[in-house]
C-alpha positions as CSV (number, residue, x, y, z in Angstrom):
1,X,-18.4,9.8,-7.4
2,X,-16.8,10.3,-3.7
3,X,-13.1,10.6,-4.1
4,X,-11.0,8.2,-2.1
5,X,-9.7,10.6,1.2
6,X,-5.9,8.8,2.1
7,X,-5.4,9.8,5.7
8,X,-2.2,9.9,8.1
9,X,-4.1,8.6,10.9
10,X,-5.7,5.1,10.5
11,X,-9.6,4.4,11.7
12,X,-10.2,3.3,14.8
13,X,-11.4,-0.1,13.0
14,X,-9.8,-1.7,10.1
15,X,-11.1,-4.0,8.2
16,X,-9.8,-7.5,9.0
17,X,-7.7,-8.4,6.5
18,X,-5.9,-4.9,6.7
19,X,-5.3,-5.1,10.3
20,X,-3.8,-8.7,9.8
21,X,-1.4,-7.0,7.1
22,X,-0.6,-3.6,9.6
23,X,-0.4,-6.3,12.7
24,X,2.7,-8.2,10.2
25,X,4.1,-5.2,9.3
26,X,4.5,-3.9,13.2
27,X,5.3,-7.2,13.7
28,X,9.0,-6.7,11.6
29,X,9.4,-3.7,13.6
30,X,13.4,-3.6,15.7
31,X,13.8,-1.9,18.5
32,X,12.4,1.6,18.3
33,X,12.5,1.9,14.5
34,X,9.1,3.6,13.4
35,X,9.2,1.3,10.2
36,X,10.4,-2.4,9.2
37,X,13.7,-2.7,7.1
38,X,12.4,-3.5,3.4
39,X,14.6,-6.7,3.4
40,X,12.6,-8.3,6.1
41,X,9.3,-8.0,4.7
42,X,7.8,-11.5,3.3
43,X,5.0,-11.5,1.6
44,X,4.7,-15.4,2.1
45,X,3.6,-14.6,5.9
46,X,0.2,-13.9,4.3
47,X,-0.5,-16.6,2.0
48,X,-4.7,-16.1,1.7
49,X,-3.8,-12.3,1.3
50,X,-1.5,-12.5,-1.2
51,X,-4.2,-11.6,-4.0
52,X,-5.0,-8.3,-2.2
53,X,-1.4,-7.2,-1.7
54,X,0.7,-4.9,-3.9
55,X,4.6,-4.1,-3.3
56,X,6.0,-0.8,-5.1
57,X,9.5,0.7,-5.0
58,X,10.0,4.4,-4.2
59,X,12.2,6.1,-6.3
60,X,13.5,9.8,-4.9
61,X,14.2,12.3,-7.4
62,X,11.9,12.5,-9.2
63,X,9.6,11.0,-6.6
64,X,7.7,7.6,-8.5
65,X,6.7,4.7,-7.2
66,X,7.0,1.3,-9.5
67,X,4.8,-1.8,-8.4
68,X,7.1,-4.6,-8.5
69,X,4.4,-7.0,-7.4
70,X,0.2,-7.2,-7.4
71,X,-2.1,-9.6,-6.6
72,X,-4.8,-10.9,-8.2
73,X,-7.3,-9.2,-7.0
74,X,-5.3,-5.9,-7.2
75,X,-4.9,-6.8,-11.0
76,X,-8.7,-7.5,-11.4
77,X,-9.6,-4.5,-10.2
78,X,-7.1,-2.4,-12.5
79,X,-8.0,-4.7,-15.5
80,X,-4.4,-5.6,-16.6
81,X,-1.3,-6.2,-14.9
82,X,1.1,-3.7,-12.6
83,X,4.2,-5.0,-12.3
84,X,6.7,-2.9,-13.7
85,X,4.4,0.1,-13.8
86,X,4.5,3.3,-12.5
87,X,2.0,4.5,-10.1
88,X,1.5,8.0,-12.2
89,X,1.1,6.4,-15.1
90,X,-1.8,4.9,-14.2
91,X,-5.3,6.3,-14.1
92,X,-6.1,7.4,-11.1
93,X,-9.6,5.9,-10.7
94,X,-11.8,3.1,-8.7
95,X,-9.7,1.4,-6.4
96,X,-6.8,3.7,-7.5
97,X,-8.4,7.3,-6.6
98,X,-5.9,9.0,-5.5
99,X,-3.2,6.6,-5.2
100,X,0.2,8.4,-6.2
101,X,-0.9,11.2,-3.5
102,X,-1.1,8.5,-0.9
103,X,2.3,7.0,-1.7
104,X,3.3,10.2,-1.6
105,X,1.7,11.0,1.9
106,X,3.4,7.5,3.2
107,X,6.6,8.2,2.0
108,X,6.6,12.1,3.7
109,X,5.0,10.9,6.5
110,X,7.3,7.9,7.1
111,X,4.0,6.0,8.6
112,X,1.2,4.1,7.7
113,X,-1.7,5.5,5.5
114,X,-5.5,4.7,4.4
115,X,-7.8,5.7,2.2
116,X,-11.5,4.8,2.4
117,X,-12.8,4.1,-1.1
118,X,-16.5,4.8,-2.2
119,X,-16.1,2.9,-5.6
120,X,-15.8,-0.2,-5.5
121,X,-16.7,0.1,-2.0
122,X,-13.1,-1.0,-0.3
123,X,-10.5,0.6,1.7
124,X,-6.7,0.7,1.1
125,X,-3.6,0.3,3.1
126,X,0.0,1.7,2.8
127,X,2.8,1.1,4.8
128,X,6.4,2.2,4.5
129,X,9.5,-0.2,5.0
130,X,13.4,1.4,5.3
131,X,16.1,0.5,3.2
132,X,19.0,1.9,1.4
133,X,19.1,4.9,3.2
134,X,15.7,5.8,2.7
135,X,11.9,4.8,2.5
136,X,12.6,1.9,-0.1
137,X,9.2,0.1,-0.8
138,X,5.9,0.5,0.3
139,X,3.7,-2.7,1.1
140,X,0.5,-2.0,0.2
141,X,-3.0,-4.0,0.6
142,X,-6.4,-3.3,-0.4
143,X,-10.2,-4.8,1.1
144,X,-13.4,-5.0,-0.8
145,X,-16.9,-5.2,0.3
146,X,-20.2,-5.4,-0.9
């Protein structure tokens, strides 16, 4: 099986209902910040979404990220549910290939990553949102295709 490839730089094309979730997130943007304050995200802007998105806290030393929300569709694709979990502890597989590393890469970055996946066929969002000093949760959303 391919492994899922995050990447800094985002395709030229995303797939719809990504864009619509990286067009809301630029859309909570101030001024010239490079990332939305994690207090202004709402994840009721994106009602029809809502199954595909996932919300995870970053924790700094040691570096962990717990998912505080997941969709529906995030949780049938893991098989039980996230909230609460740690990204690390989870196996890194299907739709999850490679997740930690792309929190990671989101959080050092300070911008938006994506990871193309080969199984299930899908792709995956992550964006970063500022709060308490730091890169506070990342709002993450996932597409599948056949």
């Amino acid at each position: 099986m391919a492994s899922a490839n995050p990447s800094t730089s985002l395709p030229d094309a995303l797939e719809p209902e990504l864009g619509r979730v990286l067009e809301y997130w630029k859309g909570l943007l101030r001024s010239e910040n490079p990332m939305p304050f994690s207090d202004d995200l709402d994840l009721s802007k994106l009602p029809d979404l809502s199954s595909q998105l996932m919300l995870l806290t970053v924790f700094d030393d040691p570096q962990r990220f717990r998912f505080e929300t997941a969709g529906d569709a995030v949780v049938r694709l893991y098989g039980s549910p996230l909230a609460g979990e740690f990204s690390d502890e989870l196996a890194q597989t299907g739709m999850f290939e490679n997740f930690t590393e792309q929190c990671r890469m989101t959080v050092n970055r300070r911008a938006p990553t994506y990871a193309r996946l080969q199984s299930p066929n899908g792709a995956r969002l992550l964006l970063p949102t500022w709060g308490e000093g730091h890169v506070h949760l990342l709002l993450g959303a996932i597409s599948t295709s056949s």
